[in-house]
C-alpha positions as CSV (number, residue, x, y, z in Angstrom):
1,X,8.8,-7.8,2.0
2,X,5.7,-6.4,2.3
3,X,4.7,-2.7,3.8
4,X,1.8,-1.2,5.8
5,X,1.4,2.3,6.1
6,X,-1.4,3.7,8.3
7,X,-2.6,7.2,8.8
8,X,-3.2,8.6,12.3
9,X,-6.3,10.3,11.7
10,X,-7.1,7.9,8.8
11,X,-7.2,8.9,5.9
12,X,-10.7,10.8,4.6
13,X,-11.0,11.2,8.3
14,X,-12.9,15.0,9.4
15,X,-10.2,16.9,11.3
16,X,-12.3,20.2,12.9
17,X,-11.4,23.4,14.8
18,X,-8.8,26.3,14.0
19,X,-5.5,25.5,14.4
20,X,-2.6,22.9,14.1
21,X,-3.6,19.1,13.5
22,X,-0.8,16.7,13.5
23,X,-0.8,13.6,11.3
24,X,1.0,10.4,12.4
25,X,2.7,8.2,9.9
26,X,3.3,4.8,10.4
27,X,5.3,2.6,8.1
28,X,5.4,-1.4,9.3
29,X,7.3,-4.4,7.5
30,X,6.4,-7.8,7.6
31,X,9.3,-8.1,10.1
32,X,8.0,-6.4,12.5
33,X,10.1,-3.4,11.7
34,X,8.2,0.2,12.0
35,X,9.0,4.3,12.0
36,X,6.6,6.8,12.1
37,X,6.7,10.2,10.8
38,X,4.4,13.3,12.1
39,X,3.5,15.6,9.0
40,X,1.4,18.6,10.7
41,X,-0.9,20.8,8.7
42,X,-2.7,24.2,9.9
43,X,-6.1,24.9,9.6
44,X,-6.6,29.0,9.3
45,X,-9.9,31.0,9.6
46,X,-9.5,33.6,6.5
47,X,-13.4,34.5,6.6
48,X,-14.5,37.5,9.1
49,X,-17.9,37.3,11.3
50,X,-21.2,38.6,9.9
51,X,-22.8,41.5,11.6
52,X,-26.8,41.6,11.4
53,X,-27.2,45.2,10.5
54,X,-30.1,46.5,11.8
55,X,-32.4,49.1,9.8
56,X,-32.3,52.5,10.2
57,X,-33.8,53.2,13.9
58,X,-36.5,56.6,13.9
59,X,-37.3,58.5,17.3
60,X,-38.7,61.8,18.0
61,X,-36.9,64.3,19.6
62,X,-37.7,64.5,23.7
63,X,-39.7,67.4,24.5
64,X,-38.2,70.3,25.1
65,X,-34.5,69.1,23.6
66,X,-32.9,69.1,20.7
67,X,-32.3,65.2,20.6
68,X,-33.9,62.2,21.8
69,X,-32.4,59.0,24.0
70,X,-32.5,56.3,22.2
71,X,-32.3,52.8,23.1
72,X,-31.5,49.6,21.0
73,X,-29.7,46.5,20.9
74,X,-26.4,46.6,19.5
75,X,-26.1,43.5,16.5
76,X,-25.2,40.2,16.9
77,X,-22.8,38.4,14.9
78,X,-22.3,35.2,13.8
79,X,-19.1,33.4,12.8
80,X,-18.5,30.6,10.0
81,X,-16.8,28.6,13.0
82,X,-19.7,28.5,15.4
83,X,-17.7,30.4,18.2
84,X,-19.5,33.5,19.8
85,X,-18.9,37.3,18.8
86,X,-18.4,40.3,20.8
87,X,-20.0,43.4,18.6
88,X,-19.0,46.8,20.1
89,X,-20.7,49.7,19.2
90,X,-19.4,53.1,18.6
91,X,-18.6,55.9,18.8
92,X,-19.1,55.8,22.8
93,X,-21.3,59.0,23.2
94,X,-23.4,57.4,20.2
95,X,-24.0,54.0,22.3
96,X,-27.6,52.8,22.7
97,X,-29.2,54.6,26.0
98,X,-27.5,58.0,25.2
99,X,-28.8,61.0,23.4
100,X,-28.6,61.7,19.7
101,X,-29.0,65.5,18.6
102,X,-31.5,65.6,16.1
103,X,-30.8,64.4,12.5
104,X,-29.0,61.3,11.0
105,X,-26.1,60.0,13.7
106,X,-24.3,56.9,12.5
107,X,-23.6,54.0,14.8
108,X,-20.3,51.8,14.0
109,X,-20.5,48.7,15.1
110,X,-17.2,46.3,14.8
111,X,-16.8,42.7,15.5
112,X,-13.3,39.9,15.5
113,X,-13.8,36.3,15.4
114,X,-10.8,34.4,17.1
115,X,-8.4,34.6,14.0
116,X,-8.9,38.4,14.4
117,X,-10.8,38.8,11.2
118,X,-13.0,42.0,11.3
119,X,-16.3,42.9,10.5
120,X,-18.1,46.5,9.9
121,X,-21.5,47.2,10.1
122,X,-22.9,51.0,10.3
123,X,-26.6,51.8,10.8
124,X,-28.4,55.2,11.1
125,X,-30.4,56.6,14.2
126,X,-32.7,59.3,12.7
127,X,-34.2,61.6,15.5
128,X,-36.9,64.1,14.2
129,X,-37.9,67.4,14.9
130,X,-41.1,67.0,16.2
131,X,-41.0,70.2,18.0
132,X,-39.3,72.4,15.1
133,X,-36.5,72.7,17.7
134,X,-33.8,73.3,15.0
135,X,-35.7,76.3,14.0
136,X,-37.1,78.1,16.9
137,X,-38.1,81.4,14.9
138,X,-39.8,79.2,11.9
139,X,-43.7,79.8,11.8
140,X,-46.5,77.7,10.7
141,X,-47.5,79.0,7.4
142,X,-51.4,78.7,7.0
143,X,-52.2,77.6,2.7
144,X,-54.6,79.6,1.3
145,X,-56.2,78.6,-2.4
146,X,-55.6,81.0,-5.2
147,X,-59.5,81.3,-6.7
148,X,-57.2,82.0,-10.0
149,X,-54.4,79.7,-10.1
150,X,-56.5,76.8,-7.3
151,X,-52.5,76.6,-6.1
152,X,-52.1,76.5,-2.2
153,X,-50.1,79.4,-1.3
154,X,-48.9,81.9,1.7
155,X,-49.5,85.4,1.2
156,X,-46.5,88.2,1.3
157,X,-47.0,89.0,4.5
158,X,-47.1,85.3,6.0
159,X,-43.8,85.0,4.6
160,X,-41.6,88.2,5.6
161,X,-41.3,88.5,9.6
162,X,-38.5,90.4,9.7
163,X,-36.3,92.8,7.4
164,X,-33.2,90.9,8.2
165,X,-35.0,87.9,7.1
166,X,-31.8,86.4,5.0
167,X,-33.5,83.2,3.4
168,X,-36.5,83.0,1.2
169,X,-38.1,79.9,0.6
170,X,-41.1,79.2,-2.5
171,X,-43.5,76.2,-2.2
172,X,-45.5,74.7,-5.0
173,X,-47.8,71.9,-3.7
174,X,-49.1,69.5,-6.1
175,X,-52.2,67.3,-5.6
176,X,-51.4,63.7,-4.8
């Protein structure tokens, strides 16, 4: 007596996609006799999307505010699977289209591929201070040259505007 056993896929065949994949054994004798046997195996995604993290993002305060709107694209990822991925960005108030307050806000932006493994991706949105908002009271300070010293420097009475005054700041400006 002599067997056959074929494979349902066959064997070195390309099973693809997430997910179960059932394989049909067949065992035939020269009689005519036969059984079959399913053996099923499960494919699992272990590896999260990637984000494409954009550079930090710079915008200049709106006139007259203390922050700026700015508007971007949230990321786009891309999964090891080919399927398409959502990216959220966050927090909400921090979305692109609302207003930033002036200095370094962080933007979150999260992602799941269809086996619910996660992704990260943070990226800055810098607004300036183009209109020295942050400091209302600060004055522009006028360099004069020391004939002595050839330093750039602000005289006493450029410096002190008030006798509260509780900071004190010193400058030294180097060529170059």
């Amino acid at each position: 007596n002599s067997l056959t056993i074929t494979q349902n896929p066959v064997q070195d065949g390309t099973v693809s996609g997430i997910g179960p994949h059932p394989i049909t054994v067949t065992v035939s004798d020269s009689a005519g006799n036969s059984t079959a046997c399913v053996v099923g195996f499960t494919v699992l995604d272990k590896i999260g999307p990637t984000i494409n993290c954009p550079a930090p993002i710079f915008a200049n305060a709106d006139p007259g505010t203390c922050g700026a709107v700015v508007q971007f694209t949230c990321p786009t990822a891309t999964d090891n699977w080919g399927n398409s991925v959502q990216v959220s960005c966050t927090p909400a108030p921090n979305a692109s289209g609302n207003f930033f307050p002036i200095g370094t806000n962080f933007v979150v932006s999260t992602a799941a591929d269809s086996s619910g493994n996660p992704a990260l991706c943070v990226f800055q949105v810098v607004v300036r201070d183009s209109e020295n908002r942050a400091w209302p009271l600060a004055q522009e300070l006028t360099l004069q040259t020391n004939l002595t010293t050839h330093l750039k420097q602000a005289s006493f009475a450029q410096c002190l505007v008030s006798l509260d005054q509780s900071r004190w700041y010193k400058f030294k400006v180097t060529p170059g």
